[in-house]
C-alpha positions in Angstrom: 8.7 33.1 32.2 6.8 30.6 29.8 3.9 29.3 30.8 3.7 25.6 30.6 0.8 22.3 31.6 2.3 19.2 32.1 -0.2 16.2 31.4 1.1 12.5 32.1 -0.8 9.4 33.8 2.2 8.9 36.5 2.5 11.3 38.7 6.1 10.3 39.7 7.0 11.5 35.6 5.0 14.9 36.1 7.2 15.2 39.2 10.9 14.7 37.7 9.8 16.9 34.5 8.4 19.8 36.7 12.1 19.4 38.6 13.5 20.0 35.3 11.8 22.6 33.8 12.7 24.6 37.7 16.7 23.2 36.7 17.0 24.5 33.2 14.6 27.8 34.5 12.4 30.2 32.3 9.4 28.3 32.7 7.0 28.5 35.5 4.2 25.2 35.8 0.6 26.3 36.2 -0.8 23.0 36.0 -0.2 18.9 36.3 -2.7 16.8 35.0 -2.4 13.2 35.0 -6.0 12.9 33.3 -6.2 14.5 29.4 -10.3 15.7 30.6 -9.2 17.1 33.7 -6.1 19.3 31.5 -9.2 20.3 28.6 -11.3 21.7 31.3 -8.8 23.8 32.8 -6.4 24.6 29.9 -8.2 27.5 28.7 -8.0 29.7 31.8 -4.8 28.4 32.6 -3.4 29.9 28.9 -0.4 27.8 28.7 2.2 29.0 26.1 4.3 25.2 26.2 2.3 22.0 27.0 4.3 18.8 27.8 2.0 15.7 26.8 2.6 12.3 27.4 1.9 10.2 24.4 0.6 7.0 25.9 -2.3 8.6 28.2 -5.4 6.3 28.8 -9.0 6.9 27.2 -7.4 9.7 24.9 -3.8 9.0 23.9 -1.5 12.1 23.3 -1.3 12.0 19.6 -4.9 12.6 19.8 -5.4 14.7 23.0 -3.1 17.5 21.0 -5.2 18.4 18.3 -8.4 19.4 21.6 -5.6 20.9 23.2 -4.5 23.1 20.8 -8.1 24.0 19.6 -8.4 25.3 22.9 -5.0 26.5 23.5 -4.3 28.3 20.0 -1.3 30.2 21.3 0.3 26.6 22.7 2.7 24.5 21.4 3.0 21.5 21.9 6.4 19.1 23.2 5.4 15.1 23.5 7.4 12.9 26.2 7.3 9.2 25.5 9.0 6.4 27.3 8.9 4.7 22.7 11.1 5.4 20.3 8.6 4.5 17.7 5.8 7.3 18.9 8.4 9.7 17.4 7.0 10.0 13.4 3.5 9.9 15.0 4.4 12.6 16.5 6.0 14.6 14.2 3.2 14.0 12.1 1.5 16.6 14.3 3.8 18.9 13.4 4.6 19.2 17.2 7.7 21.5 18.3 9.5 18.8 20.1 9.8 15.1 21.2 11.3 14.3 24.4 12.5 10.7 25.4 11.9 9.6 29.2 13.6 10.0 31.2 14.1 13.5 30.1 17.6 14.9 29.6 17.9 18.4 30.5 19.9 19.0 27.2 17.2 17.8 25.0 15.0 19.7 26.8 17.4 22.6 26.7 16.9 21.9 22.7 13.3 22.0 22.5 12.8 24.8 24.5 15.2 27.1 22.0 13.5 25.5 19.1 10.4 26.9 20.9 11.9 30.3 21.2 12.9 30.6 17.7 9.5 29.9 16.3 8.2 32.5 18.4 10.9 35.0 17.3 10.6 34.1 13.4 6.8 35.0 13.9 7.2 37.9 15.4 9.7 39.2 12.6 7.0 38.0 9.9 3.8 39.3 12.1 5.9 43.3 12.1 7.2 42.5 8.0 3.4 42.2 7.7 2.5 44.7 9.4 5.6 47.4 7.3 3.5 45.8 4.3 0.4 46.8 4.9 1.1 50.6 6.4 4.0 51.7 4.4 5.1 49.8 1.2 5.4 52.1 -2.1 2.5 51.5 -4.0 4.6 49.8 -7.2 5.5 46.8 -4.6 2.1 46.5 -3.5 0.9 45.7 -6.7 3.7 43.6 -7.8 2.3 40.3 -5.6 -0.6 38.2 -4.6 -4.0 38.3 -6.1 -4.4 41.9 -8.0 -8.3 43.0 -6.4 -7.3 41.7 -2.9 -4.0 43.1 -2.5 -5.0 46.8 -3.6 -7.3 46.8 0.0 -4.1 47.1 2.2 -5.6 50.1 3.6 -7.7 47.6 6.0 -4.8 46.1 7.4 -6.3 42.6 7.1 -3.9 39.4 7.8 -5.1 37.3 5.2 -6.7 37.3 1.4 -9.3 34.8 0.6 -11.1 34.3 -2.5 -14.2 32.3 -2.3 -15.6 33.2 -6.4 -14.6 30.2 -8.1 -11.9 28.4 -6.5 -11.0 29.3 -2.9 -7.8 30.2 -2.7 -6.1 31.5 0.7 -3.1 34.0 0.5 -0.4 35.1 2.9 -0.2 38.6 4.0 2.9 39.0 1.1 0.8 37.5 -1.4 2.3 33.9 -1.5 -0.9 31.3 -2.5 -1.1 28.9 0.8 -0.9 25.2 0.4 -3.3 22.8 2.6 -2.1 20.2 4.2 -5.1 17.9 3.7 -8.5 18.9 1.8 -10.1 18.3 4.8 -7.9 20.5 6.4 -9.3 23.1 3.7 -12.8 22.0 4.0 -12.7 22.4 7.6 -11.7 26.2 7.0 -14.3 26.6 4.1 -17.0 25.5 6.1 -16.1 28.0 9.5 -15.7 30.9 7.3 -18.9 30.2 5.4 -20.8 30.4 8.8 -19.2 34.6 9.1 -18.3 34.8 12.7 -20.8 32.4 14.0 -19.8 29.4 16.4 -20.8 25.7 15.0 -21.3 22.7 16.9 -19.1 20.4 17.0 -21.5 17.9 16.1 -23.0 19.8 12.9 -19.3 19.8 11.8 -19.0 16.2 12.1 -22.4 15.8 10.2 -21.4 17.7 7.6 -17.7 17.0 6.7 -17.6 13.4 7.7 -21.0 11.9 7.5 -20.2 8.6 6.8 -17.7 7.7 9.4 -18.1 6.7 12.5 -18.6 9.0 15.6 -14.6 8.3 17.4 -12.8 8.4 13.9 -15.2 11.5 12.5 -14.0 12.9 16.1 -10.4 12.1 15.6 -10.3 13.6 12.1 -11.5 16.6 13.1 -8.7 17.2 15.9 -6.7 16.5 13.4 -7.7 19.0 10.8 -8.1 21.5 13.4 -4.5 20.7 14.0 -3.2 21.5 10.6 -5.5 24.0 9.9 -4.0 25.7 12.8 -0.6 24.9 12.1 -1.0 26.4 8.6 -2.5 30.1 10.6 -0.3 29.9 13.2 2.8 29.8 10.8 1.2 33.4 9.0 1.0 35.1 12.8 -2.8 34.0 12.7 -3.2 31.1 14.9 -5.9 32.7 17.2 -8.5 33.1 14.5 -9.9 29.8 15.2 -11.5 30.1 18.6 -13.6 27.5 20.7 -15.7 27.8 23.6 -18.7 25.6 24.6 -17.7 22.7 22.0 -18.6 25.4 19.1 -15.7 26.7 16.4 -15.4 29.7 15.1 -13.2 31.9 12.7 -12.8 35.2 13.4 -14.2 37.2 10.4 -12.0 40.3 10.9 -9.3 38.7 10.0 -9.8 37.8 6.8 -10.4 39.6 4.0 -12.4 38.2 1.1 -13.5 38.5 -2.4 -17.2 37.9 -1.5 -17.3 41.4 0.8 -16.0 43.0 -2.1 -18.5 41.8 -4.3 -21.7 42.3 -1.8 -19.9 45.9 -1.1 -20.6 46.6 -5.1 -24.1 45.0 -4.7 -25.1 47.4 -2.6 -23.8 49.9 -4.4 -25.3 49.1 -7.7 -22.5 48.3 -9.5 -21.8 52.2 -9.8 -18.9 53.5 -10.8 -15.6 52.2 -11.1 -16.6 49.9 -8.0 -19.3 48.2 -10.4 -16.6 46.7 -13.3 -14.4 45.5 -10.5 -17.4 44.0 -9.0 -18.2 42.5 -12.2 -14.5 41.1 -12.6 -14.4 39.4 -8.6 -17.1 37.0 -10.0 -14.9 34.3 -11.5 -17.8 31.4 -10.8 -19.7 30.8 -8.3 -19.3 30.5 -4.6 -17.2 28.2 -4.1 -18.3 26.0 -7.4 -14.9 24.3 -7.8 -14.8 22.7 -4.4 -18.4 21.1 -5.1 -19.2 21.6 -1.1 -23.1 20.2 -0.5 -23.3 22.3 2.7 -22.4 25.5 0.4 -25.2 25.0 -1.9 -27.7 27.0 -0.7 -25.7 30.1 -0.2 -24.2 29.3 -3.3 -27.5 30.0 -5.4 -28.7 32.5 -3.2 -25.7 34.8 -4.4 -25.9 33.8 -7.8 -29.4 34.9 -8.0 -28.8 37.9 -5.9 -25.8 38.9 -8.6 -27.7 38.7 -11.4 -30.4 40.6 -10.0 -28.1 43.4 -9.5 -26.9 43.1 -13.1 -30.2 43.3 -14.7 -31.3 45.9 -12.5 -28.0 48.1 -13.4 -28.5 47.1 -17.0 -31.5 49.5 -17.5 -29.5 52.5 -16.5 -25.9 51.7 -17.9 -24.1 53.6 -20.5 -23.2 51.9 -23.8 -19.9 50.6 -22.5 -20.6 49.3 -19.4 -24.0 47.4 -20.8 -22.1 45.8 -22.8 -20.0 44.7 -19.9 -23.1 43.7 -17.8 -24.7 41.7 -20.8 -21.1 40.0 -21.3 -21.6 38.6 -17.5 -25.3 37.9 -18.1 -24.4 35.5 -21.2 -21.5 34.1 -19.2 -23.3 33.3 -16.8 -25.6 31.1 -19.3 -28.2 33.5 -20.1 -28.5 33.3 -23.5 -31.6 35.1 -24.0 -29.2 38.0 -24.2 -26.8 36.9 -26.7 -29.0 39.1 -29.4 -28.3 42.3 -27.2 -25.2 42.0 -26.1 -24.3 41.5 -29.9 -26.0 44.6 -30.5 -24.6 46.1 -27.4 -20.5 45.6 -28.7 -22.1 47.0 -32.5 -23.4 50.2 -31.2 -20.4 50.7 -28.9 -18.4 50.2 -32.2 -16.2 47.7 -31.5 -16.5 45.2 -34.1 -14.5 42.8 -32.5 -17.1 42.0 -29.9 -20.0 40.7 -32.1 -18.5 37.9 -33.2 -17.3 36.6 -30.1 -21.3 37.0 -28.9 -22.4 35.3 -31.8 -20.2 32.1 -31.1 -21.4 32.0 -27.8 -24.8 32.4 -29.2 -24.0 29.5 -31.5 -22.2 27.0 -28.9 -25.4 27.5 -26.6 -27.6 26.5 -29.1 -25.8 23.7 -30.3 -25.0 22.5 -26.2 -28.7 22.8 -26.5 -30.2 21.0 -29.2 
């Protein structure tokens, strides 16, 4: 039996929708709200798998209600009933699994209610496919997808790939490169993995990611990024990564595996090894740099500085090879008092090739400038 909340103003509606739902069978009711505050506070220890909304609510109309709903229900989905025909793009628009016209047909109902089942099954087929992937798939397929560095830490078993060094770019559990439904939607995501596990206020999201708008529309933009953002999970087999409780979000950090651990694991280790030249590859650019986030700032000098510690403390100890490599990141990273030594670095490793290329960079950061 599914577990289902019905929320409508008239209580005559919540009445002939509960008879329904008892006709068509395979879904018991565990709550009927005719106020959208009275359904938040209870949703939670309810645990719902269906909710049935009414669109046209007071205070909080359902279009809106179903983004707080679902950032408190992850594992719900959502089917709106509306006495409008013109409510039903809105609607859709929230990517909902079904619209239901009052009064309710049972065979429309019979409809959403297999469209519900089959999104559950299709998730469970990709959640095991997944899960084959990341125990037992030859080693030659493994590398053939997905971002190279990431992909080659199956052994963890994580969901997701993110890389953060540079550009942040989100990948599926088979590789594929995810696409955001808004780039606040993205934001959104950026800025409750940045905070590793911790819950934010509601209120310092708002502050941050929409400072200049006003307090209802910041409010309603955030339900709705929270919305996509966990229709975009939710569609991998991780919609319950985003948790709420006490009006603070959170993202799971388990979950996700990330460039950025990859990279503090090789600080750590001093860039020894094998580990230290695929540490010095994960640093495309800086956290996050293409994104231009102000609330990433901080962090985002604090590793810079932290990673070019680490290379210049390595540097003293390095063979000829690998010095060159760390004076190659050094000058990349716009230190040009180095172009001199790394020069001399890629002639006494012999390779010819490289000198030039350190001179030109020695000569473009010169002319950049004078």
């Amino acid at each position: 039996m599914r577990r289902a909340i019905l929320i409508d103003d008239e209580e005559m509606a919540l009445d002939v929708l509960e008879i329904k739902l008892n006709e068509v069978g395979g879904v018991a009711v565990v709550g009927k709200f005719q106020l959208v505050g009275e359904a938040l506070r209870l949703c939670e220890s309810l645990r719902p798998e269906l909710i049935f909304l009414d669109i046209e609510m007071p205070g909080m109309n359902g279009l809106e209600a179903a983004g707080e709903l679902r950032a408190r229900c992850p594992d719900a989905e959502v089917i709106f009933v509306t006495a409008h025909h013109h409510y039903a793009v809105d609607a859709f628009g929230t990517e909902a699994i079904g619209y239901l016209l009052k009064p309710v047909a049972k065979d429309k109902l019979l409809q959403a209610l297999s469209r519900y089942e089959s999104q559950r099954a299709r998730l469970r087929r990709r959640g095991s496919a997944a899960e084959r992937a990341g125990s037992g798939a030859p080693e030659e397929d493994k590398q053939a997808s997905g971002p190279s560095s990431l992909e080659r830490s199956r052994a963890d078993k994580q969901a997701l790939s993110l890389k953060v060094l540079g550009s942040m770019e989100l990948y599926s559990p088979d590789g594929r490169l995810l696409t955001w439904r808004t780039r606040k939607t993205k934001e959104l995501f950026a800025y409750l993995w940045h905070h590793r596990g911790q819950p934010v206020y509601k209120y310092a999201i708002l502050e941050h990611l929409w400072p200049e708008d006003p307090a209802e529309r910041a409010q309603k933009l955030l339900h709705t990024s929270l919305y996509y953002l966990r229709s975009l999970l939710k569609s991998e087999g991780c919609g319950e990564i985003v948790r709420y409780g006490d009006e603070r979000y959170w993202i799971d950090p388990a979950a996700i595996r990330s460039d950025l651990e990859e990279l503090l694991d090789g600080l750590k280790a001093g860039f020894g090894g094998e580990g230290g030249q695929h540490a010095l590859a994960l640093y495309r650019g800086d956290y996050l740099e293409t994104d231009h986030y102000q609330w990433a700032d901080a962090y985002r000098l604090e590793l810079r500085s932290a990673f070019t510690a680490g290379l210049l403390e390595c540097l003293h100890r390095a063979g000829k090879e690998f010095r060159a490599m760390l004076l190659s990141k050094l000058v990349e990273l716009g230190h040009g008092e180095y172009d001199d030594l790394l020069a001399d670095a890629y002639d006494g490793g012999g390779d010819r090739s490289g000198a030039p290329q350190a001179l030109a960079i020695k000569e473009r950061n010169r002319l950049e400038e004078g």
